[in-house]
BAFIKE-266848 format. One record per residue (C-alpha): residue number from 0; x, y, z. Coordinates in steps of 0.25 Angstrom, whole numbers, plus 5000, padded with zeros to 4 digits. Layout:
   nr    c1    c2    c3
  NUM     X     Y     Z
...
//
This chain:
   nr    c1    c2    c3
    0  5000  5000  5000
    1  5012  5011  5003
    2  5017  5007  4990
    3  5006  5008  4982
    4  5002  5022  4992
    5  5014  5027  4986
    6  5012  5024  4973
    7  4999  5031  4972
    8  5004  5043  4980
    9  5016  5044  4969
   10  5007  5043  4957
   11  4996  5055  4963
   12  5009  5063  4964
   13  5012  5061  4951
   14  4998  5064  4946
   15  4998  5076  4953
   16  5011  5080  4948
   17  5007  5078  4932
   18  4994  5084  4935
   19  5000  5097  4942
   20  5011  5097  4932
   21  5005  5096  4920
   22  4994  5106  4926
   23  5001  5117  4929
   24  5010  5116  4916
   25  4998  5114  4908
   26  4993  5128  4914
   27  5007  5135  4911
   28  5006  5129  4897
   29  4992  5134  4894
   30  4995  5147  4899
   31  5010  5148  4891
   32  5003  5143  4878
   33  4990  5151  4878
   34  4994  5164  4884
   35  5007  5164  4883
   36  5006  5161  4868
   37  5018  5148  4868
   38  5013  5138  4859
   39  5019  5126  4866
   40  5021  5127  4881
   41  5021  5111  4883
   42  5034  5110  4886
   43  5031  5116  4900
   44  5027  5101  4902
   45  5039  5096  4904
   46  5043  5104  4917
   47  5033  5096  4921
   48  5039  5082  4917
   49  5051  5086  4921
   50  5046  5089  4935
   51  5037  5076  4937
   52  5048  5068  4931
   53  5058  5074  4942
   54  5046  5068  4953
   55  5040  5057  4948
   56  5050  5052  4937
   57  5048  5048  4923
   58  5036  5042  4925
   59  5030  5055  4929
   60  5037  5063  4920
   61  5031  5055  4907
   62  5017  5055  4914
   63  5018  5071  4914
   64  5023  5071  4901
   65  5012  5063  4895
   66  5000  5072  4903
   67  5007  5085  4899
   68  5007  5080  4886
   69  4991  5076  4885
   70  4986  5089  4892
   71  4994  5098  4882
   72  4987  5090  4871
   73  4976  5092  4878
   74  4978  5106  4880
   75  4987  5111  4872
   76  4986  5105  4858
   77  4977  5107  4847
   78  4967  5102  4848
   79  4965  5104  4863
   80  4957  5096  4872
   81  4962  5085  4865
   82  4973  5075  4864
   83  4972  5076  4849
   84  4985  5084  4844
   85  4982  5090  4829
   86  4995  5095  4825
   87  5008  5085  4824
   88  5016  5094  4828
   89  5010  5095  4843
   90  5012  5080  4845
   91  5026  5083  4841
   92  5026  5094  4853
   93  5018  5084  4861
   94  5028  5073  4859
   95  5040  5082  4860
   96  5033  5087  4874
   97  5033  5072  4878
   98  5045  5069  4875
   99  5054  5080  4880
  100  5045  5079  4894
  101  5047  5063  4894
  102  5062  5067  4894
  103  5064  5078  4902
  104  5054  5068  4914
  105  5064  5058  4910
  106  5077  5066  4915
  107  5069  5073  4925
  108  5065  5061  4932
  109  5080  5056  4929
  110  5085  5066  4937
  111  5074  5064  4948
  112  5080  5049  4948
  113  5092  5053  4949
  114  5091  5061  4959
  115  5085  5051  4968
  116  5095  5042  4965
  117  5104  5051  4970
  118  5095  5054  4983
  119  5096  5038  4985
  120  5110  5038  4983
  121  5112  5049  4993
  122  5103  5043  5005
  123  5109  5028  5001
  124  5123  5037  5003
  125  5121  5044  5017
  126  5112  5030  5024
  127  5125  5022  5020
  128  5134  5032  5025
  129  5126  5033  5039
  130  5127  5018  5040
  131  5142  5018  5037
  132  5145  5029  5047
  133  5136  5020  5056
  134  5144  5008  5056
  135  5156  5016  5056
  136  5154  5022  5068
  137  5148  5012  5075
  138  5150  5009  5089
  139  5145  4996  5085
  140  5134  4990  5075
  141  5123  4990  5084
  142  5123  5004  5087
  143  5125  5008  5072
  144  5115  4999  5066
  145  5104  5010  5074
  146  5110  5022  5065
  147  5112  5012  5053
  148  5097  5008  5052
  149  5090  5022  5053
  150  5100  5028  5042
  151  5095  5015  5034
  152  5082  5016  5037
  153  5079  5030  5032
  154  5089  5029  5019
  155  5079  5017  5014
  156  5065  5023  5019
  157  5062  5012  5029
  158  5054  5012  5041
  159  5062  5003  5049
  160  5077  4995  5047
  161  5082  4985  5058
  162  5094  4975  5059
  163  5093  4959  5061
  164  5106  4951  5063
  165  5107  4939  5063
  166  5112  4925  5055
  167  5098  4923  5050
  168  5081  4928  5048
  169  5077  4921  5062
  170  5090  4926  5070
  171  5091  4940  5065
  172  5090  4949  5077
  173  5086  4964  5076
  174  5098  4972  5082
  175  5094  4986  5076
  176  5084  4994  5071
  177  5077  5008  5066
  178  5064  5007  5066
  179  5053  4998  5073
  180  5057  4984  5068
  181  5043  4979  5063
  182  5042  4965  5065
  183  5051  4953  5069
  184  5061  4949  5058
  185  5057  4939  5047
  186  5043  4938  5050
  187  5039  4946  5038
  188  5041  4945  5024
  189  5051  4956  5019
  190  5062  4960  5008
  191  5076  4955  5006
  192  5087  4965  4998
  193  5095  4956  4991
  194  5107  4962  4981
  195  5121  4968  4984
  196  5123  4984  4987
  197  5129  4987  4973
  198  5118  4978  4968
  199  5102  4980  4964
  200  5093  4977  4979
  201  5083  4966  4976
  202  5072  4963  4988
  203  5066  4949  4990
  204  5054  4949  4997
  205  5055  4937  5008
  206  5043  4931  5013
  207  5043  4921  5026
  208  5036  4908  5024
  209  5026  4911  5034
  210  5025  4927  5040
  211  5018  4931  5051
  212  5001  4931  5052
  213  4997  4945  5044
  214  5009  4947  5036
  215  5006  4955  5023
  216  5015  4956  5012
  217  5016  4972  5011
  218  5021  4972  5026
  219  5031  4963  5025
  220  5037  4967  5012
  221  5040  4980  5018
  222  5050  4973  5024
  223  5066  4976  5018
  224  5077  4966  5024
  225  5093  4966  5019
  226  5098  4955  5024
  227  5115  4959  5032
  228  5126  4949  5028
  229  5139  4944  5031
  230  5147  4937  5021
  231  5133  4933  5015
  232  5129  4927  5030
  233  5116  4934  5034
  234  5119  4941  5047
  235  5106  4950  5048
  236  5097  4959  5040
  237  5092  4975  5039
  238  5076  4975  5039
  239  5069  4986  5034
  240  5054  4989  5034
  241  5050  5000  5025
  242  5036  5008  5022
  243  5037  5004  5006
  244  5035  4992  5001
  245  5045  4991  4990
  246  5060  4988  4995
  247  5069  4999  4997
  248  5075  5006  4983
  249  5088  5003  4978
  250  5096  5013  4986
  251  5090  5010  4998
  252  5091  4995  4995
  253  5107  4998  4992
  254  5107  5007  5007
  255  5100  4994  5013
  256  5111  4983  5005
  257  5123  4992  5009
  258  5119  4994  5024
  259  5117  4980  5025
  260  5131  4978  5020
  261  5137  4987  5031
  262  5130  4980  5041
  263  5135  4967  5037
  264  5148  4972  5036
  265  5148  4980  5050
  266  5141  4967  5057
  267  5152  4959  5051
  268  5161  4967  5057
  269  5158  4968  5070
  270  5158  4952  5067
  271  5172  4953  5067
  272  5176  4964  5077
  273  5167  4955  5086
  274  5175  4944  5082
  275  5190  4950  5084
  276  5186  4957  5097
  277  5180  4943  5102
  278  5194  4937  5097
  279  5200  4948  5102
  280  5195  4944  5116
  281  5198  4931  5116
  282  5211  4935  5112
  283  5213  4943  5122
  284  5206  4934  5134
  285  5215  4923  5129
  286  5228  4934  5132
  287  5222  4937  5146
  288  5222  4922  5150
  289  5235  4920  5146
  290  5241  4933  5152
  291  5233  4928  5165
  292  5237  4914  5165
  293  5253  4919  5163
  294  5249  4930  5174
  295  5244  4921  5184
  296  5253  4908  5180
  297  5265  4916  5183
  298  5260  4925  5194
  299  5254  4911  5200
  300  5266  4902  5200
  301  5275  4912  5205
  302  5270  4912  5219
  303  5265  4899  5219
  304  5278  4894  5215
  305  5282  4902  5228
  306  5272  4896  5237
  307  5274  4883  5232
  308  5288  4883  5235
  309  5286  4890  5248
  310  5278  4880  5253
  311  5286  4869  5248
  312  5297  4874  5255
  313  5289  4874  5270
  314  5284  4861  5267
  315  5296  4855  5265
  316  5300  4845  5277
  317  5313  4844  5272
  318  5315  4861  5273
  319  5318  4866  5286
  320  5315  4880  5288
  321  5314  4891  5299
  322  5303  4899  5302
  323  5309  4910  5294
  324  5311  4901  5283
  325  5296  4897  5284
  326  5291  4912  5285
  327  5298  4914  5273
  328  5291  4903  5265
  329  5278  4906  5270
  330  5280  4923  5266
  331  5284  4918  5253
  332  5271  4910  5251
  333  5263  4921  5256
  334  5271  4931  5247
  335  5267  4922  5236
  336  5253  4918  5239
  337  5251  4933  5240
  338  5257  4935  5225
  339  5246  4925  5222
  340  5235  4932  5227
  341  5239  4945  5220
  342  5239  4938  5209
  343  5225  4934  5210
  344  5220  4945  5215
  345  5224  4952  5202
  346  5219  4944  5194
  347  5205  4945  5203
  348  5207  4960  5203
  349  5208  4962  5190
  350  5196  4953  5186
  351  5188  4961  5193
  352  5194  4975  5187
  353  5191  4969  5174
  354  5176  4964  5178
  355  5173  4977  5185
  356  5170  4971  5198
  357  5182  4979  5205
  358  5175  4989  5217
  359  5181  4999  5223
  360  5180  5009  5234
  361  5185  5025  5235
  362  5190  5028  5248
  363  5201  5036  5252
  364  5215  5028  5255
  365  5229  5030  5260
  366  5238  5026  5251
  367  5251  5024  5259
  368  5243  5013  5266
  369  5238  5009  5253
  370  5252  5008  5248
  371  5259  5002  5260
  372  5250  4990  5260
  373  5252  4988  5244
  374  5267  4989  5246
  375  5266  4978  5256
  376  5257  4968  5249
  377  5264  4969  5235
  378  5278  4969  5244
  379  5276  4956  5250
  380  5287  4946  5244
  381  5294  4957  5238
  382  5300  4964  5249
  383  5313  4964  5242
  384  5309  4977  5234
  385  5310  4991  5237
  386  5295  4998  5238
  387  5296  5013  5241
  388  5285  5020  5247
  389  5282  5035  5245
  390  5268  5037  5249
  391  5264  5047  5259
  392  5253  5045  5270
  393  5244  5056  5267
  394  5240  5051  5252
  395  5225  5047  5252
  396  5219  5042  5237
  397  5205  5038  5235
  398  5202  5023  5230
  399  5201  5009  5235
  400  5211  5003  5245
  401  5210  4990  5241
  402  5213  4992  5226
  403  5224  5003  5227
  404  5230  4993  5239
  405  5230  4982  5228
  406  5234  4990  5216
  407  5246  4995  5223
  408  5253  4981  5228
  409  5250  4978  5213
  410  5258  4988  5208
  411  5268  4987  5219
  412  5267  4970  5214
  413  5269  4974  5200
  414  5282  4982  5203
  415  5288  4973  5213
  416  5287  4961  5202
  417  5292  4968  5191
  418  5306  4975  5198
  419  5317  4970  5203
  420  5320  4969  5217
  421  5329  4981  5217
  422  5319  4990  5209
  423  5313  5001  5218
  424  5298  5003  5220
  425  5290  5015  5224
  426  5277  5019  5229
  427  5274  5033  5227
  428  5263  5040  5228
  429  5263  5056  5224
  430  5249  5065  5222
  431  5246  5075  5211
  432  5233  5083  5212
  433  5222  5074  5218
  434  5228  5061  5212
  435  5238  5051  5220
  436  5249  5044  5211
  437  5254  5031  5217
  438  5267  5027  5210
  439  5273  5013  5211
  440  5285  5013  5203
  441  5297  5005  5202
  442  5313  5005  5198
  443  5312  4994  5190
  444  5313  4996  5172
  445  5298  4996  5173
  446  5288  4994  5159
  447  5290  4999  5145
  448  5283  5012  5143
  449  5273  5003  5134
  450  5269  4995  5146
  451  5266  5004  5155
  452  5251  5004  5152
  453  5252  4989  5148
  454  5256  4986  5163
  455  5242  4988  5168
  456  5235  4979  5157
  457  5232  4966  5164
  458  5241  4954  5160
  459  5252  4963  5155
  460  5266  4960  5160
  461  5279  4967  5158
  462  5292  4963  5154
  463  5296  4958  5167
  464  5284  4949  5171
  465  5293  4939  5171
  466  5294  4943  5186
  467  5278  4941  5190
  468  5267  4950  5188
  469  5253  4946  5183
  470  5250  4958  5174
  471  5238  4959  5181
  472  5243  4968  5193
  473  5243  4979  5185
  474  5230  4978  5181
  475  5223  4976  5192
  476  5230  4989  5198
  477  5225  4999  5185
  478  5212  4992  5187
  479  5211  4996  5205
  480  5216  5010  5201
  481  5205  5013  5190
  482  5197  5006  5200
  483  5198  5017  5210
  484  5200  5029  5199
  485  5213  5029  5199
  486  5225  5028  5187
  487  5236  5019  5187
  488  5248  5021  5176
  489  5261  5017  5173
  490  5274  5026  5170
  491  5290  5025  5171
  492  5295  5027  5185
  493  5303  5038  5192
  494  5311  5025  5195
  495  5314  5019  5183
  496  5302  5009  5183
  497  5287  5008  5182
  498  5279  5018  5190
  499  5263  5014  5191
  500  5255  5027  5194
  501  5242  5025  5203
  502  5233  5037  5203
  503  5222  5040  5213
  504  5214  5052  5217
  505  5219  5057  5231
  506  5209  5055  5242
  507  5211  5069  5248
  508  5222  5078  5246
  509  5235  5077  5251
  510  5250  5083  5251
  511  5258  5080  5240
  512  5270  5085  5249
  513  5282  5077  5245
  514  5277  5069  5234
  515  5280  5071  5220
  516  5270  5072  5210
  517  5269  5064  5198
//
């Protein structure tokens, strides 16, 4: 009924436009020849032609023609009042009127075509535009596809344009859409595009076998469908519902081919990316277990090794020892046992960094007791090495005890296992505007300036990791000091060695007398 409504609409307009055409130039022409005294104004006429061949085509233009012709017979020629032409030489006039209007309709309406040809190339140009820039932009498809489905939708004159993926018609799932989606997929018969972009567009109207009660055939062929895929697999489709019957023109079929092109090829690569970034993880999961099972092979055997010969050595019957002898042995397997459970408390500390179940509290806090009690829990089996304390007792910083307890004894762990016994280490702590730095820095050759972010990625170990060290110490300590909203970094030390930086916002304000600024 639209179609036909249309039809009927175009055809009045037409008639109208002859009628008034040839009227008003029928008018001029009897006023030009009988008072005027011209004794042929008919080619006035084909203003006319040429103007109803610009709106309604050829087709208007001959119609127009032809009428113009009849009423100045009619009119005109002698004798009037009749469609009899006496003299030869007026059909001559009449035919060369005819002709010369048949052809100046003909490019007129040549011109028109082209023109909208040009209009169609023009819409075709800026919908595929937006829907490159789209996909260009993206964040990724889904958000795109929103943006990608209006621009369609109004280049080809639908109502309504939605998205299905999936591998077939009974698993496609709608994931976008612009415009109500009017009814479940594939309950209703409707038109398949088949053809290439560079090619002609051909539809094929699909029926189901059996479709739902009160179908009619003038819905569902309302129905457009342009079937998305891959390497020829099908991996969706882009419905349409439009108000016409008949299928989208040739532009708009071409728009509806290429977008389904760039959809495919968008889909197919986020296929991949998924893929790589999936291989990628695995990749990268299968690193982190190695890296762990070096870290905690090596960080494990080493004090059990300790322990075990510890032990051995007081169960012996046939090794006689003092009571400082035994003291000693039992020190060294608490020393050890104690290495042990820092390592696995890192390990528990920085799962729960990395799962974001790490709580803290903001309370003020003395450092130099802070510092003292770190000292002595990283010192223990080590009390060979020098450890320098400049802290005064005034400085109060703002952040979590526990945490800043812990990630100090593991930078004071890091530093004692990678220097030598004669290196020189140094707690400092120095204050600038409202922010504390706490220094731990060493004599030792340090890290290559390349490393010195590295050395707080998890599992990363240095040149000298032969000598212990998870690579996980670190981490746990940039993880605490974010924790409570602090930095940590590493630099070259005054000392010649590797100087980590712990900054924390001062609880309240204090002297900086005697301190060096950084």
């Amino acid at each position: 009924m639209h179609r036909l409504s249309d039809r009927a609409r175009g055809v009045i307009a037409l008639a109208l436009a002859v009628s008034l055409g040839v009227g008003v130039s029928t008018i001029a022409i009897g006023l030009l020849e009988r008072s005027a005294g011209i004794p042929n104004a008919s080619t006035l006429y084909i203003v006319v032609v040429a103007a109803v061949a610009f709106l309604f085509g050829i087709a208007g233009a001959a119609l127009t023609a032809l009428v113009a012709i009849v009423v100045y017979d009619f009119l005109f020629t002698e004798p009037t009042y009749t469609l009899t032409v006496a003299d030869p030489g007026e059909w001559l006039s009449l035919v060369l009127l005819l002709f010369v209007a048949v052809i100046v309709g003909q490019l007129a309406a040549l011109q028109r075509r082209r023109a909208d040809v040009a209009r169609a190339r023009e819409r075709e140009s800026r919908a595929l535009f937006g829907v490159t820039r789209s996909l260009a932009t993206r964040g990724s498809l889904i958000d795109a596809l929103p943006v990608i489905l209006e621009t369609v939708t109004q280049a080809t004159g639908s109502t309504a344009m939605w998205i299905a993926l999936g591998p077939d018609d009974a698993r496609e799932q709608v994931v976008a859409h612009h415009g109500a989606v009017p009814f479940p997929k594939g309950r209703r018969s409707h038109v398949v595009l088949h053809g290439e972009a560079d090619g002609p567009a051909r539809w094929t109207l699909v029926r189901p076998p059996l479709g739902p009660p009160g179908q009619s055939a003038s819905r569902s062929s309302r129905l457009f469908r342009v079937r998305i895929t891959d390497g020829g697999t099908s991996i969706g489709s882009l419905w349409l519902e439009r108000d016409e019957l008949a299928p989208p023109d040739q532009e708009a079929s071409t728009l509806l081919m290429v977008t389904a092109d760039l959809l495919a090829q968008a889909l197919g690569q986020d296929r991949i990316e998924e893929e790589r970034r999936t291989a990628e993880i695995a990749r990268r999961s299968d690193a982190v277990k190695t890296a762990l099972l070096e870290s905690v092979s090596h960080n494990l055997r080493t004090p059990l090794a300790s322990i075990r010969a510890s032990a051995g050595t007081l169960m012996d019957p046939d090794v006689v020892l003092d009571d400082v002898d035994r003291r000693a042995s039992a020190a060294s397997i608490d020393a050890a046992a104690a290495r042990l459970d820092r390592v696995v408390g890192n390990l528990l500390d920085l799962s729960r960094i990395e799962g974001g179940g790490l709580h803290t509290t903001r309370e003020a806090v003395e450092l130099e007791e802070v510092v003292a009690r770190a000292v002595a829990v990283a010192s223990e089996g080590w009390r060979e090495r020098r450890i320098v304390l400049e802290v005064a007792d005034d400085i109060v910083v703002e952040g979590d005890p526990v945490l800043l307890e812990e990630a100090l004894a593991n930078i004071l762990d890091n530093a004692l296992v990678h220097t030598s016994p004669d290196s020189l280490i140094r707690v400092r702590a120095t204050i600038a505007a409202e922010t504390v730095h706490l220094l731990v820095e060493d004599s030792a050759p340090g890290v290559a300036d390349g490393d010195l972010e590295r050395i707080f990625h998890k599992f990363f170990r240095g040149p000298t990791a032969s000598r212990g060290g998870s690579g996980v110490g670190l981490a746990v300590v940039r993880g605490f000091v974010e924790a409570m909203e602090g930095r940590v970094y590493a630099r070259r030390s005054e000392l010649g060695g590797l100087a980590v930086v712990v900054e924390l916002p001062a609880a309240a304000p204090v002297s900086a007398a005697g301190y060096d600024r950084p």
